[in-house]
N, C-alpha and C positions, 0 to 999 in steps of 0.2 A: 300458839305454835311454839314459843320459845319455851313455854313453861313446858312442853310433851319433850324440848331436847334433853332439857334440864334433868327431867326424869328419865331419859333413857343413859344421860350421861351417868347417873349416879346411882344404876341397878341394872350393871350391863350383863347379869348375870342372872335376872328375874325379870323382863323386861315386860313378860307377859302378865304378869302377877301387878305390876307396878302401873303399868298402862289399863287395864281392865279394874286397876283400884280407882286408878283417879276420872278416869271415865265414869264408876259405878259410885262416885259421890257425885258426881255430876247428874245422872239419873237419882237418886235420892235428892237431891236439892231439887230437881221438879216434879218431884212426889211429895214432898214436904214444904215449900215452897207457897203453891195454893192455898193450899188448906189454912199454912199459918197468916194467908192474906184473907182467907175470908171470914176467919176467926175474929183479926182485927174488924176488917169491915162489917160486920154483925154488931158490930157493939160502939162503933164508930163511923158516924154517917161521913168523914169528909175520908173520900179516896189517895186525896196527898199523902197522907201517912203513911200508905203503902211505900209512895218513893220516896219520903224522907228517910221512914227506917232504912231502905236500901241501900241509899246513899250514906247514910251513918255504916253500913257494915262496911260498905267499900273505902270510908276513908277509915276505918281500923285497919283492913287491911292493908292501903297503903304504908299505916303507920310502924304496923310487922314487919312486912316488908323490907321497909329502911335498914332494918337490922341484920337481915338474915345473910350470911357470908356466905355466895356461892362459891365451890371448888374452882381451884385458881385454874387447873387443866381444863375447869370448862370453857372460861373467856379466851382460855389462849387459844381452842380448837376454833372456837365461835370467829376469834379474828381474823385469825389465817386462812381461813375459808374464804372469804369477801366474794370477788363475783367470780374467779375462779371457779370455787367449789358450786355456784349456783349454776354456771354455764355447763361444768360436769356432770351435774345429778339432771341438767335438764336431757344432753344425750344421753344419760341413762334410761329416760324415762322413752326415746325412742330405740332402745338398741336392747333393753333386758328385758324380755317376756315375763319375768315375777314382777316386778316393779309397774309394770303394765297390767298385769291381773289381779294385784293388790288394789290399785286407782279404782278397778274396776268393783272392785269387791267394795270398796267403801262409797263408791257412787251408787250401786244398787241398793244397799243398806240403809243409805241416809235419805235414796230418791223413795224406796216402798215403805220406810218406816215412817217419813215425816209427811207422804201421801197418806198413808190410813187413817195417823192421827191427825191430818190437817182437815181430813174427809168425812171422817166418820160420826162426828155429831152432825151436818150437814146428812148423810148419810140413812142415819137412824130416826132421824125429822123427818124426813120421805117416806118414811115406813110407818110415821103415826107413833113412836115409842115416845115412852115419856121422857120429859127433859133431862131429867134428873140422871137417866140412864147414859142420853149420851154424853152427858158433862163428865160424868164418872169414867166413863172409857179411856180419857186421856190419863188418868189418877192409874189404872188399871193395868195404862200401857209402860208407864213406868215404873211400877213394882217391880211386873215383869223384867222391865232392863235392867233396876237396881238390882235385883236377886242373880238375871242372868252375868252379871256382871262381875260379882263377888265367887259366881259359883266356877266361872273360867278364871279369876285370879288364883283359885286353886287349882286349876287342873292344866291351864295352859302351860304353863314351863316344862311340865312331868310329861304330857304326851305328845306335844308336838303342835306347832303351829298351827302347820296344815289341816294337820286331825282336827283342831278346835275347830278352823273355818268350815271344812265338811260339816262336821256337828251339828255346827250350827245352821246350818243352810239347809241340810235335812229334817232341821226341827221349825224351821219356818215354813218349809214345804209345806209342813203337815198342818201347819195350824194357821195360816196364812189365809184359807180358802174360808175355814171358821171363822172369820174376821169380816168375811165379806160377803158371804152367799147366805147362811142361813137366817133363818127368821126366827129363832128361839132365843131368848136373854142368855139364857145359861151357857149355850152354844155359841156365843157370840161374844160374852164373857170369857170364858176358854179361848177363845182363838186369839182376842185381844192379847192377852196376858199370857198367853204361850206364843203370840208373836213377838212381845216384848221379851222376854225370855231368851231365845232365840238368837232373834237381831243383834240384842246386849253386843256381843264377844265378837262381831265381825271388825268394826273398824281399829277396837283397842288391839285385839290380836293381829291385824294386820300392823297395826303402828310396830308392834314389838319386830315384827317379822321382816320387817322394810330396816329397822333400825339396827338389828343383829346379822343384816348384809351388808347394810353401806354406813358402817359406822362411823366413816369420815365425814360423812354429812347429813349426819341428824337433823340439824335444820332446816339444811333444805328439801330432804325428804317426808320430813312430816310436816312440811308446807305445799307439797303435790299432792299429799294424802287427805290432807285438812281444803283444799283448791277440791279435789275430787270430791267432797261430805257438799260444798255450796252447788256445784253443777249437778247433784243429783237430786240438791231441796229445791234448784229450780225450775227443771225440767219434768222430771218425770208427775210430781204434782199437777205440772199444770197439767197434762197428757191429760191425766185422771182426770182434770175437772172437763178439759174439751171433750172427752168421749161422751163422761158422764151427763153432761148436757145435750149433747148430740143421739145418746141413744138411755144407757141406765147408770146409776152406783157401779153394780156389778159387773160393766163390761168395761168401767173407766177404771176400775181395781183390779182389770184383770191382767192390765199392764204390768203392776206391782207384781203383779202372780208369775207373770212370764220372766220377769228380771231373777226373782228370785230361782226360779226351774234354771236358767240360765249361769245363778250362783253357783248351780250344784257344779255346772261341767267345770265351771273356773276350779272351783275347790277340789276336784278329781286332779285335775292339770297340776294343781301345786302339788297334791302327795308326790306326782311322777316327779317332781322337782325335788324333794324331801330330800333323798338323800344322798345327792351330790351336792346341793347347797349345804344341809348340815355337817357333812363330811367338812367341808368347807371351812364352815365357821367354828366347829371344833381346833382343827387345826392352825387356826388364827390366819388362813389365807385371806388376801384381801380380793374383793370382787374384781380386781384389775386381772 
């Protein structure tokens, strides 16, 4: 969470570019991730290796780290904040209708994306597909995010926040249902990877979009937003697994299906938002 302040403090001008990059290394790191674990493990029967290498990157990093001088304006914002600035950004989150349909936006995202891929080799097992296919779906789903990810780093600053989250909510619409109902590889493959696509640019674009209104407290706001990604990995999954067990797959995914139809209206509500808050923050007014 400190590391999303950090990066909004020091690209307060590309926020969307900046947040949709480092989210979509995030998504490449578990596209590439597996693969260089099962590489090792194919030619090395003990599993430790996995977490020892792990544990060797994270103490490089820490060693980086050590060095790296953050902007002196950032500690001093970070400071002066204390519980003040959290007690504020927490009435914000009752009293501002965007701030509240941002939460919203990144609960739906994180609840139907990490349900389909928590679900979906479970899923495709029910239906008799070979293993190999639904192992692969999760590899699939985050191409898709990596690619969606890098592709809103380009377009999100230039057209507009809102627009990106529309976008994207429309393109999950579309391929969300291909993820879940049909019985064809190809067709299931598609909707995988154009749901990761998709998804990608909801919560990084909403980070930028929370951050470029309450820019007094970045922290604490992309700690309501990051609080929203945990309540939607653990509710709405489990939804899907109780239906799905109670009736099929596809009526326990169809939750997912409903959150996301539900994204659309949020992301309609923000454009009407558009351009009195951009007005806004061009002119350097603060949310007060």
């Amino acid at each position: 969470m400190n590391f999303n302040a950090l990066i909004s403090d020091i690209n307060p001008h590309r926020r969307g570019a900046a947040f949709n990059t480092l989210h979509g290394i995030y998504g490449m790191g578990n596209l590439i991730g597996p693969v260089i674990a099962g590489y090792i493990l194919s030619s090395n029967d003990d599993w430790r290796v996995i977490y020892y290498g792990a544990a060797i990157l994270w103490f490089l990093f820490l060693l980086i780290s050590m060095f790296i001088k953050y902007p002196s304006s950032l500690s001093k914002d970070i400071s002066n904040q204390s519980e003040k600035g959290r007690l504020s950004a927490l009435r914000l989150m009752a009293t501002s209708p965007v701030l509240i349909m941002l939460f919203l936006i990144s609960f739906i995202y994180n609840g139907s994306a990490t349900g389909l891929i928590g679900w979906i080799n479970t899923h495709l097992d029910s239906m008799d597909f070979p293993v190999l296919i639904g192992a692969g779906m999760v590899s699939i789903f985050y191409a898709g995010l990596t690619i969606g990810r890098f592709t809103c780093r380009a377009i999100s600053d230039r057209i507009g926040y809102s627009k990106v989250i529309l976008l994207c909510a429309i393109g999950s619409f579309i391929f969300y249902p291909l993820a879940i109902y049909p019985k064809h590889t190809i067709l299931l493959i598609i909707g995988v990877f154009g749901s990761g696509l998709f998804l990608a640019g909801l919560h990084p674009t909403g980070l930028a979009y929370a951050n470029s209104i309450f820019t007094e407290f970045a922290g604490t706001v992309t700690a309501i937003l990051s609080s929203s990604l945990t309540l939607g990995s653990m509710s709405l999954p489990w939804l899907i697994g109780v239906v799905a067990e109670r009736g099929s797959f596809p009526m326990g995914f169809s939750i997912g299906y409903v959150a996301i139809t539900i994204l659309i209206v949020i992301a309609i509500l923000l454009i009407k938002y558009e351009s009195k808050l951009d007005a806004q923050v061009k002119e350097g007014i603060s949310w007060k």
